[in-house]
C-alpha positions as CSV (number, residue, x, y, z in Angstrom):
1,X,39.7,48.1,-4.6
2,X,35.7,47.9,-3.2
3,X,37.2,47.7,0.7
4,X,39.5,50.9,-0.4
5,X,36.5,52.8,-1.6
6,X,34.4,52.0,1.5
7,X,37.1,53.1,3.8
8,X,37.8,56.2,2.1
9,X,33.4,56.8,1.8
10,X,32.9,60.2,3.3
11,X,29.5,58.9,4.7
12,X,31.4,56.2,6.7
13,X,33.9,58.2,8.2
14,X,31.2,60.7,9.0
15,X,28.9,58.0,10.8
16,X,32.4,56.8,12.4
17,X,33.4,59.8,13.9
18,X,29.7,60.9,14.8
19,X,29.5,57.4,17.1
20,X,33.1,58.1,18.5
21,X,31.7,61.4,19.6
22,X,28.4,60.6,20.7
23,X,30.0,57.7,23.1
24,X,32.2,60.0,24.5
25,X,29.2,62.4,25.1
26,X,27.2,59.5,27.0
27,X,30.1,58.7,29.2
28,X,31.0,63.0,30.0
29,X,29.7,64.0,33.4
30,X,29.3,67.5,34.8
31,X,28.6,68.0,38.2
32,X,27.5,71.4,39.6
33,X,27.3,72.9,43.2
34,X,25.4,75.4,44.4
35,X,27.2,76.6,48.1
36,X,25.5,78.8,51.1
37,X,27.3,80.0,54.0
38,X,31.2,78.9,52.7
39,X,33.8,81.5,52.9
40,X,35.7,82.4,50.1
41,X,38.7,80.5,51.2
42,X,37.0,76.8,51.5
43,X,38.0,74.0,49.0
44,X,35.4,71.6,48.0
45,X,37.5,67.9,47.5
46,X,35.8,65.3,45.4
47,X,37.0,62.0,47.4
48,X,36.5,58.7,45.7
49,X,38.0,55.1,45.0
50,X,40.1,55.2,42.0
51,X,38.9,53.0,39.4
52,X,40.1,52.8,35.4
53,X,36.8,53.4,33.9
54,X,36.2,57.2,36.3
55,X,38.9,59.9,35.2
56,X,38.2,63.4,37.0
57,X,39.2,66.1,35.6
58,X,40.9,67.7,38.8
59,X,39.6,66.5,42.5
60,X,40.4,69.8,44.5
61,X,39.0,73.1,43.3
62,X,38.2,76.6,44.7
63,X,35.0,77.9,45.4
64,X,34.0,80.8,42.8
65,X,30.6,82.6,43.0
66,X,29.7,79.5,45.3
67,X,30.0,77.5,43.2
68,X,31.7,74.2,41.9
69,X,32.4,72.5,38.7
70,X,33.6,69.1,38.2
71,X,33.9,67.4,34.8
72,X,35.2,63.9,33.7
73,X,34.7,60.6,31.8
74,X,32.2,58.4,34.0
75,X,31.2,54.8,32.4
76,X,29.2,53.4,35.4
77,X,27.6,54.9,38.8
78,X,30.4,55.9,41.0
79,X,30.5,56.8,44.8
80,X,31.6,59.5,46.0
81,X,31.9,62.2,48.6
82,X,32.8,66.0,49.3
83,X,35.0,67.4,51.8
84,X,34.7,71.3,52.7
85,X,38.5,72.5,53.9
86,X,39.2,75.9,54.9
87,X,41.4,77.4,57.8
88,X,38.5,76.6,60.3
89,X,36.7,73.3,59.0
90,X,37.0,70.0,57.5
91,X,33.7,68.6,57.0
92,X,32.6,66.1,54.5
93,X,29.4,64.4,53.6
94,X,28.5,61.0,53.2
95,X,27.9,59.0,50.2
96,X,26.5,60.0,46.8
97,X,26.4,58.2,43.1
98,X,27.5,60.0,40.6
99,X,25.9,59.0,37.0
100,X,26.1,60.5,34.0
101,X,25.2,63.8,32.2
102,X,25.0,66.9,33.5
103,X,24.0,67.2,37.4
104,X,23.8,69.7,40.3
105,X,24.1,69.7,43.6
106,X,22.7,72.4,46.4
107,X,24.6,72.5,50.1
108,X,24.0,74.4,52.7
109,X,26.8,74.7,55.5
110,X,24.8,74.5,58.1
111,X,23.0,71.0,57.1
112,X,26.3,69.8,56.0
113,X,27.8,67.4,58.2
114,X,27.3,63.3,57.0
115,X,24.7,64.2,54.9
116,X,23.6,62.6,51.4
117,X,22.1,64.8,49.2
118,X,19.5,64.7,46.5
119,X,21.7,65.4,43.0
120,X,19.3,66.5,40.4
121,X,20.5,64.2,37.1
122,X,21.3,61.5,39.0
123,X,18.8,58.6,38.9
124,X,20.9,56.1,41.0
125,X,22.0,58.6,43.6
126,X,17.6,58.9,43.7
127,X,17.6,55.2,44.3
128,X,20.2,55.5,46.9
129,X,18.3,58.1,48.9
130,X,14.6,56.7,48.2
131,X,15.5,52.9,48.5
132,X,18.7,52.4,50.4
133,X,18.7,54.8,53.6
134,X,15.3,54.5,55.1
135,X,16.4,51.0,55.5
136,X,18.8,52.4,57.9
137,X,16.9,54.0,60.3
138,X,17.1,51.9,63.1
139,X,20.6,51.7,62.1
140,X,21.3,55.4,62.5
141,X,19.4,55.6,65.9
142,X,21.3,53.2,68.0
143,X,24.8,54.6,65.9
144,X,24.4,58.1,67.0
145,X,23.3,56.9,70.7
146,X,26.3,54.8,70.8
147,X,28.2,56.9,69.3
148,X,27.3,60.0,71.8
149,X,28.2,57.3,74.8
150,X,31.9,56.5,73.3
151,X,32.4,60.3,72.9
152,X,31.5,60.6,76.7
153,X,34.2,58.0,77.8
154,X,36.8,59.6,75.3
155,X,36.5,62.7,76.9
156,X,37.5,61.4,80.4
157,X,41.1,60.9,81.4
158,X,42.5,57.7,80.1
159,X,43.0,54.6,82.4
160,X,42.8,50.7,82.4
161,X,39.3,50.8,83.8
162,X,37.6,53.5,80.8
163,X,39.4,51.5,77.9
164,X,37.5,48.7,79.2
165,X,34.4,50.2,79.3
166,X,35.1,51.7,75.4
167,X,35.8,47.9,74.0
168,X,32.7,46.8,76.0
169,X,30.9,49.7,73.9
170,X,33.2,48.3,70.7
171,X,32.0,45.0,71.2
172,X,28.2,46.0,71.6
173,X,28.6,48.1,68.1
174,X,30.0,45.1,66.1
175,X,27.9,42.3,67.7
176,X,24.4,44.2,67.7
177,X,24.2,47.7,65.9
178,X,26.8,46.6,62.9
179,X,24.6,44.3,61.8
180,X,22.2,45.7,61.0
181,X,24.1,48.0,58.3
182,X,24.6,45.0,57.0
183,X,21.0,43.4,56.6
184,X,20.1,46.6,55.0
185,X,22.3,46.4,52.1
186,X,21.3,42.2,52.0
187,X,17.7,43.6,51.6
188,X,18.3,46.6,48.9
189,X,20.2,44.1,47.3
190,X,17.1,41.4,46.9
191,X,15.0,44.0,45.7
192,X,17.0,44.5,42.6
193,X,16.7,48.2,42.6
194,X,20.4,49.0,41.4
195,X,23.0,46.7,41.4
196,X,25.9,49.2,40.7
197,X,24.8,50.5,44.4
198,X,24.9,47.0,46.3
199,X,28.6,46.6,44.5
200,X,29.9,49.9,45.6
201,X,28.3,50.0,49.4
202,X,29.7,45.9,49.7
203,X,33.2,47.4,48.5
204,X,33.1,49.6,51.5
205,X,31.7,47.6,53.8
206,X,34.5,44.5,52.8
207,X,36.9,47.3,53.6
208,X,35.8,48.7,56.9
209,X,35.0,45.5,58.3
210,X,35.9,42.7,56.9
211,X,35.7,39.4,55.6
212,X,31.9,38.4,56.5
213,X,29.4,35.5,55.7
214,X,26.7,38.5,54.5
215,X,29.0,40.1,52.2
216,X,29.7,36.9,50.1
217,X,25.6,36.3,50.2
218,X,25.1,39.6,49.1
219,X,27.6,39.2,46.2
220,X,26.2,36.3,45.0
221,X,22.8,38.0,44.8
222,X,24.2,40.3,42.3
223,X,23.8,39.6,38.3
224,X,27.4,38.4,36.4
225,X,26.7,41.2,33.7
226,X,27.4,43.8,37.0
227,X,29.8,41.7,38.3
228,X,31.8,41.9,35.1
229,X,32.1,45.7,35.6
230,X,35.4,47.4,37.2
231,X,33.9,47.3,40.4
232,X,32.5,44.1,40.2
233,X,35.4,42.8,39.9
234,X,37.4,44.5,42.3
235,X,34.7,43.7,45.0
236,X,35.3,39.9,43.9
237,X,38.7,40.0,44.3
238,X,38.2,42.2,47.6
239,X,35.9,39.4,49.4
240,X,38.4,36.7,48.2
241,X,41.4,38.2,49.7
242,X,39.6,39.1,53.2
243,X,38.2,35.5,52.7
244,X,41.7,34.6,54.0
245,X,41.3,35.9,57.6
246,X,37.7,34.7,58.2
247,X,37.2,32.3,61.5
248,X,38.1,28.9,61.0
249,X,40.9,29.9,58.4
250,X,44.4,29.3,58.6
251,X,45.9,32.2,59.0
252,X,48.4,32.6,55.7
253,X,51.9,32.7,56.4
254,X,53.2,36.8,56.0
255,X,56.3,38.3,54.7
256,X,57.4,41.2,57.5
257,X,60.6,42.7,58.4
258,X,61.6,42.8,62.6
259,X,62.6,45.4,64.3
260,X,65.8,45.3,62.8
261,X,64.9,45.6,59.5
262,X,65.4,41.9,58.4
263,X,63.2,40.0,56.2
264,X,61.8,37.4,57.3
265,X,58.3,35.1,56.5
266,X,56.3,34.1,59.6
267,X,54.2,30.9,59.5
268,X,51.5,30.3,62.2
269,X,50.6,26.8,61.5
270,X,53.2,25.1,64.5
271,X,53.4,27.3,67.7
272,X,54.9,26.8,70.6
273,X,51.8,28.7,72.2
274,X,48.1,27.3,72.5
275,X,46.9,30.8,71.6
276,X,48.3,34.4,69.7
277,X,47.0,37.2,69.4
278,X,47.9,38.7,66.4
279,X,47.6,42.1,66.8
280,X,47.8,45.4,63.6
281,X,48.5,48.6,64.3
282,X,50.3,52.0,63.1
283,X,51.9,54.5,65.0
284,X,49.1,57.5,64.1
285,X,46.2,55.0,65.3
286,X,45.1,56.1,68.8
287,X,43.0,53.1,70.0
288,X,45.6,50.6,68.8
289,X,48.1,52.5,71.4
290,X,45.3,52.9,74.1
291,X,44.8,48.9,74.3
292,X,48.9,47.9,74.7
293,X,48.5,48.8,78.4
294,X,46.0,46.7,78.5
295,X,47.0,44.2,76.3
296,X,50.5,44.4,78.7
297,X,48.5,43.3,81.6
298,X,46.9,40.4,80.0
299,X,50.4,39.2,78.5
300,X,51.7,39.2,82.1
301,X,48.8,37.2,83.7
302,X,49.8,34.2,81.6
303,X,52.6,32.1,80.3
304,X,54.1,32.3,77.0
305,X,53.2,28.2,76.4
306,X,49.4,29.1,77.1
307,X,49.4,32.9,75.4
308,X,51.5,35.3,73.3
309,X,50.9,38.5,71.5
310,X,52.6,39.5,68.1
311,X,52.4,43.0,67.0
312,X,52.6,43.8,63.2
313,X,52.7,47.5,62.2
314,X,51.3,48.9,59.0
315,X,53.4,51.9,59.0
316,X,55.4,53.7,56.0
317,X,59.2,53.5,56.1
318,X,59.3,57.3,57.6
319,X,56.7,56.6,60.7
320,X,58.7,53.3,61.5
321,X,60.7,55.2,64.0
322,X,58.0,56.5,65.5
323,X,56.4,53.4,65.8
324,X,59.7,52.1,67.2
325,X,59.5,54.9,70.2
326,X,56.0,54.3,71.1
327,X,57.5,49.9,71.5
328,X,59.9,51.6,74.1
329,X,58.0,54.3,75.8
330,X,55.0,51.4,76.3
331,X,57.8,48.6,77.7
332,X,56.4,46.7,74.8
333,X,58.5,42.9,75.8
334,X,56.5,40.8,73.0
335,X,57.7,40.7,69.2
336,X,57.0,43.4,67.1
337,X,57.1,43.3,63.2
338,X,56.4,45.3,60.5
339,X,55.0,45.3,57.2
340,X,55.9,48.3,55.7
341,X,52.7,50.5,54.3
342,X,50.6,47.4,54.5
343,X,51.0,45.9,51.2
344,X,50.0,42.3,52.7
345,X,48.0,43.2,55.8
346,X,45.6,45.8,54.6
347,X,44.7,42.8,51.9
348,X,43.3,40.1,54.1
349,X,42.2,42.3,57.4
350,X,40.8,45.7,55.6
351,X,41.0,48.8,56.9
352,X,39.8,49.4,59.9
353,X,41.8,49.8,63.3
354,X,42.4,48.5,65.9
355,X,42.1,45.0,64.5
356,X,43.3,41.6,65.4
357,X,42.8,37.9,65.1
358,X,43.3,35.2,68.0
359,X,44.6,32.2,66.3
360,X,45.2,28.3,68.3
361,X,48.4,26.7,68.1
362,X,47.8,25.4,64.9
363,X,47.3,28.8,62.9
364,X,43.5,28.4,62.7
365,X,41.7,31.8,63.4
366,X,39.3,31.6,66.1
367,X,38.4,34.8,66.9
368,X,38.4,38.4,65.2
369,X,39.1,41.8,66.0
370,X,38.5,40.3,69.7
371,X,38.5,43.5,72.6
372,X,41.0,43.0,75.3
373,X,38.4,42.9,77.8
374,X,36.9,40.2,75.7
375,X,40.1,38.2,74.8
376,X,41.1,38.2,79.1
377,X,37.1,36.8,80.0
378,X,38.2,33.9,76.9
379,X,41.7,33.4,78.0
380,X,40.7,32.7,81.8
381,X,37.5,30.4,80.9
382,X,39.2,28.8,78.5
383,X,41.9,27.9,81.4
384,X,39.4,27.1,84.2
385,X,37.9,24.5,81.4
386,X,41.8,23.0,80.8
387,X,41.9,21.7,84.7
């Protein structure tokens, strides 16, 4: 009778319904742009990696007055970015952390390209800017110069000899100017400024990159109360699944269909080769299809008991037969698999292309994401050291 009265107590269902309604007023966001120079036709796209505990309203909306609304549910700092689409443009900007409350945004098209801008209402997107990019200024020098000499030998005709020069340029990026990217975010991340940030650049990073020594440091700087959090977790489970690919693994064994269409599981650990280059590509990737010509000429310079290549394909069911044509039109005479939309790949090698790993004869990775230029100078010492 006492537990009925409670229950039923005005005052309590008040205070109940008041705290349901003042936690779902913590967690609202509202996110408001103020836009100079768009035309009337231009979309603004809020681009973001879905998690459980963000839900967006709408992601795509029209530009009125110039300006932009977007409202949701947010319960921790989320990344994001903007893309501007029209009929003449597709720009977007780079990262920003969204928090909660009500925020606003000003962007002017002419400043608008891979730019992070200051949100007013957003403390952690104020940490970003303030405590995370000037650490990247040495970073973003040698980027754009390297990245202005790579556009200088992409717009020359294509050939053996300029494809060698690009992974050359490649090589330089990942062994010298990539890392330092990377001992940024190690040294944001001992400062303790904002843990949600560390989680959510590592995420990407782990992605584009990766499996990495660095990244599993820099995870195990980070407090288990963040760690516990959606993306926490999925940056966790991230780093153990690339974990799998890292040099000195064993390559797992991978379930692919052939060109045929059959099933079949492929195990690494007994070849009949003393190296393989596993090598991932789709049919829409670019640089994967400039490097079979060269990747041809290194697979003829050897024999198949000293060298092979295997070629596994990311693509969707409808791009296989496109990916099937470009086999053909290259001459492509070393085995090609596929695992369709790259539901086990994408897991243990990210998301970044072209990528490979050079494995020995008994499965063990030895290499990664090795240029051909680089894989041919390894392949030949290696043979000159054999006699």
């Amino acid at each position: 009778m006492k537990l009925k009265k409670i229950i039923h107590s005005p005052i309590l269902i008040f205070c109940l319904l008041f705290s349901i309604e003042l936690t779902a007023q913590e967690n609202n966001f509202k996110l408001t742009g103020t836009l100079n120079g768009f035309p009337n036709d231009t979309k603004v796209i809020f681009t973001y990696p879905n998690l459980d505990d963000f839900v967006l309203d709408t992601n795509v909306l029209n530009i009125h007055n110039n300006t932009f609304h977007f409202t949701g549910l947010i319960k921790t700092p989320q990344l994001f970015q903007l893309e501007f689409s029209n009929s003449e443009f597709d720009v977007i900007t780079n990262y920003m952390f969204l928090d909660t409350g009500e925020q606003k945004i000003s962007i002017d098209k002419k400043n608008l390209k891979f730019n992070s801008y200051f949100i007013n209402g957003s403390a952690v997107n104020q940490h970003y800017l303030n405590d995370f990019l000037p650490l990247l200024k040495e970073y973003d020098s040698l980027h754009y110069n390297w990245e202005k000499q790579m556009q200088k030998l992409y717009d020359q005709n294509e050939g053996l000899t300029l494809e060698k020069k690009r992974g050359i340029l490649r090589t330089e990026y990942i062994n010298n100017i990539r890392p330092l990217k990377d001992s940024a975010l190690l040294h944001f991340t001992l400062k303790e400024t904002d843990p949600f940030i560390s989680l959510w650049l590592l995420n990407e990073y782990i992605k584009a990159n990766g499996y990495s020594e660095i990244y599993k440091t820099i995870l195990n700087l980070i407090p288990d109360k963040y760690l516990q959090s959606n993306i926490g977790k999925l940056v966790k489970e991230n780093c153990k699944d690339l974990s799998k690919t890292a040099i000195g693994e064993t390559l797992p064994t991978l379930k692919l269909i052939d060109m045929n269409h059959q099933p079949l599981k492929i195990s690494y650990t007994k070849n009949s080769s003393k190296y393989i280059l596993i090598d991932f590509w789709f049919a829409h990737c670019g640089a994967c299809i400039r490097q079979f010509p060269f990747l041809k000429d290194i697979y003829q310079q050897f024999s198949r008991k000293y060298f092979t290549i295997y070629s596994i394909s990311i693509d969707n069911e409808k791009n296989i037969p496109l990916a099937k044509q470009i086999v053909s039109n290259q001459k492509i005479k070393w085995p090609i698999f596929f695992d369709v939309n790259g539901l086990n790949i994408l897991k243990i090698i990210g998301n970044t292309f072209p990528s490979n790993v050079l494995i020995n004869s008994s499965g063990k990775i030895i290499a990664k994401n090795i240029e051909p230029v680089m894989l041919l100078d390894f392949l030949k010492r290696k043979k000159t050291e054999d006699l």
